[in-house]
N, C-alpha and C positions, 0 to 999 in steps of 0.2 A: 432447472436449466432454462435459459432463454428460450424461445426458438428462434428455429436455423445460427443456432449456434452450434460450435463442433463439440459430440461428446468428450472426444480425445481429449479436446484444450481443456476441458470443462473440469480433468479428471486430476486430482493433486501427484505432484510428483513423487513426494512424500507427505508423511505426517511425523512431525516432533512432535511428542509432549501435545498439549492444547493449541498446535500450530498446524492448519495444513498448509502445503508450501508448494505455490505455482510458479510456472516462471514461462513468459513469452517474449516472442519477440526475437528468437532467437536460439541456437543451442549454445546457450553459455553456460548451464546450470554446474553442468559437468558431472562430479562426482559428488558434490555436497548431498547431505545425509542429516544437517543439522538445519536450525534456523541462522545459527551462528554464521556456517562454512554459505548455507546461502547468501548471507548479505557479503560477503566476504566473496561470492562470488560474481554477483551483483557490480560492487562497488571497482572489480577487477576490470570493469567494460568499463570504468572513466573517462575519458580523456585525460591525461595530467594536465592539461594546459588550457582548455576551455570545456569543459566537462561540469557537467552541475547535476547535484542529488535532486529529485524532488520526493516528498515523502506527501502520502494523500490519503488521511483517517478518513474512513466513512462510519466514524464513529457518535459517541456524544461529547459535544467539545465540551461539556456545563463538566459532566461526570468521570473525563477521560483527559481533562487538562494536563494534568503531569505527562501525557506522551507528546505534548508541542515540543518538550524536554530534548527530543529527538531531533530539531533540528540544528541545535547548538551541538550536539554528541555527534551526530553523521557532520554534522562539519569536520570539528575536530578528530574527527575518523577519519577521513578522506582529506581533507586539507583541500576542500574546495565548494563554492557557494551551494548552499541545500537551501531548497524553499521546505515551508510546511505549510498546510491546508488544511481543513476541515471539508470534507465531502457530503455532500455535492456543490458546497457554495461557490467552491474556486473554479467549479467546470467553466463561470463565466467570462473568469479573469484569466487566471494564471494557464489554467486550464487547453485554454486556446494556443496561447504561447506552449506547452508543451506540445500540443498536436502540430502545431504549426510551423514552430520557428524553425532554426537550426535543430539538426538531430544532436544535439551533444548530451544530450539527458539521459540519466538510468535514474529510475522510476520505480519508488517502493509504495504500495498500496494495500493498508492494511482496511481491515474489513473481520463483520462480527454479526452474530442476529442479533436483533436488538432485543433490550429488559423486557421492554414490554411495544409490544406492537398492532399498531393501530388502522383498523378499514378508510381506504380512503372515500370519502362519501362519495355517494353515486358511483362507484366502481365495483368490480369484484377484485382486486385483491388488495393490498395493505401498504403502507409508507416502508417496511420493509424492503416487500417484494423491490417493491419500485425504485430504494436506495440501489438492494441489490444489483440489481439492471445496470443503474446509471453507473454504477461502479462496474459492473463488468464490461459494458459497453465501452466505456470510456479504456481499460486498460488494455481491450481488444483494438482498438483504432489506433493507441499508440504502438503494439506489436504488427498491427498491420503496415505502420509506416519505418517498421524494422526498428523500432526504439528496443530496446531490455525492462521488461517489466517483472517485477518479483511481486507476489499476491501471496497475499499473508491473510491466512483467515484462522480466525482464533474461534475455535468449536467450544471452550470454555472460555466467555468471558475474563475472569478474572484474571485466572490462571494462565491462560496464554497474554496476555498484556502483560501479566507481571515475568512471564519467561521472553517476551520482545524488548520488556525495557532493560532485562539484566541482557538479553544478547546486543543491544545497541549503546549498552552503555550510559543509559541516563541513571543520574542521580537521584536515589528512593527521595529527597528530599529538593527534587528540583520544582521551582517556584513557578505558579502557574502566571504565565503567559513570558515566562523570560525562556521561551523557546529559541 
């Protein structure tokens, strides 16, 4: 857990399968129970009319490419403009724009420990820890500006990515980088 951060937020709503399942920014989650009925919950706080997905891996983009897949699938899900990122890179760009601009964003943020996890020199703790943070950091500032944020943390690697890509709808044979 961060510090001074809230145990409460900290604590998943539920767990699917290899998913645990947050959700801030708001009590929209409702009654969902799946990861499915979450995004489906999610995607219910759109705007129909100026409304945009942003979807933000804090994953490995080399080893995890088939989930960019996700942003061409939440398009065609919602039927309205989705970004995708790799985290932390977009905190710089796109990133701002979501903290910043207009509120019309609902905001999926998936997240995983990493394979293998590494000390950052001259520190005590690890490129992990540190992702970890900036990923939660970052989905806490958009809930603090009353955004909808859904956090998706996959406690089995494989296996929860491979139950995200069948609840979002990407195609086991979707081509990396034609997100």
């Amino acid at each position: 857990m961060l510090e001074g951060s809230d145990k409460a937020a900290d604590e998943p709503a539920f767990t699917d399968g290899a998913v645990e399942v947050r959700s801030l920014g708001g009590d929209w989650l409702g009654s969902a129970t799946t990861v499915g009925t979450a995004l489906d919950a999610l995607f219910d706080q759109l705007d129909p009319q100026h409304g945009y997905v942003a979807v933000m891996a804090y994953l490995d983009r080399l080893a995890d490419a088939p989930l960019a897949g996700a942003r061409r699938a939440v398009a065609r899900r919602t039927e309205r403009p989705t970004t995708f990122g790799w985290g932390p890179r977009f905190l710089h760009s796109t990133g701002q724009y979501h903290k910043g601009g207009p509120a019309t964003g609902v905001y999926l943020q998936v997240t995983s420990a990493p394979h293998k996890d590494l000390p950052v020199p001259g520190r005590d703790f690890t490129f992990g820890t540190l992702i970890a943070a900036q990923a939660g950091g970052d989905a806490q500032v958009l809930a603090d500006h009353g955004r909808p944020v859904l956090r998706l943390h996959l406690t089995d690697h494989d296996a929860g990515l491979a139950q995200l890509t069948q609840a979002l709808g990407i195609p086991s044979s979707s081509p990396e980088g034609q997100g």
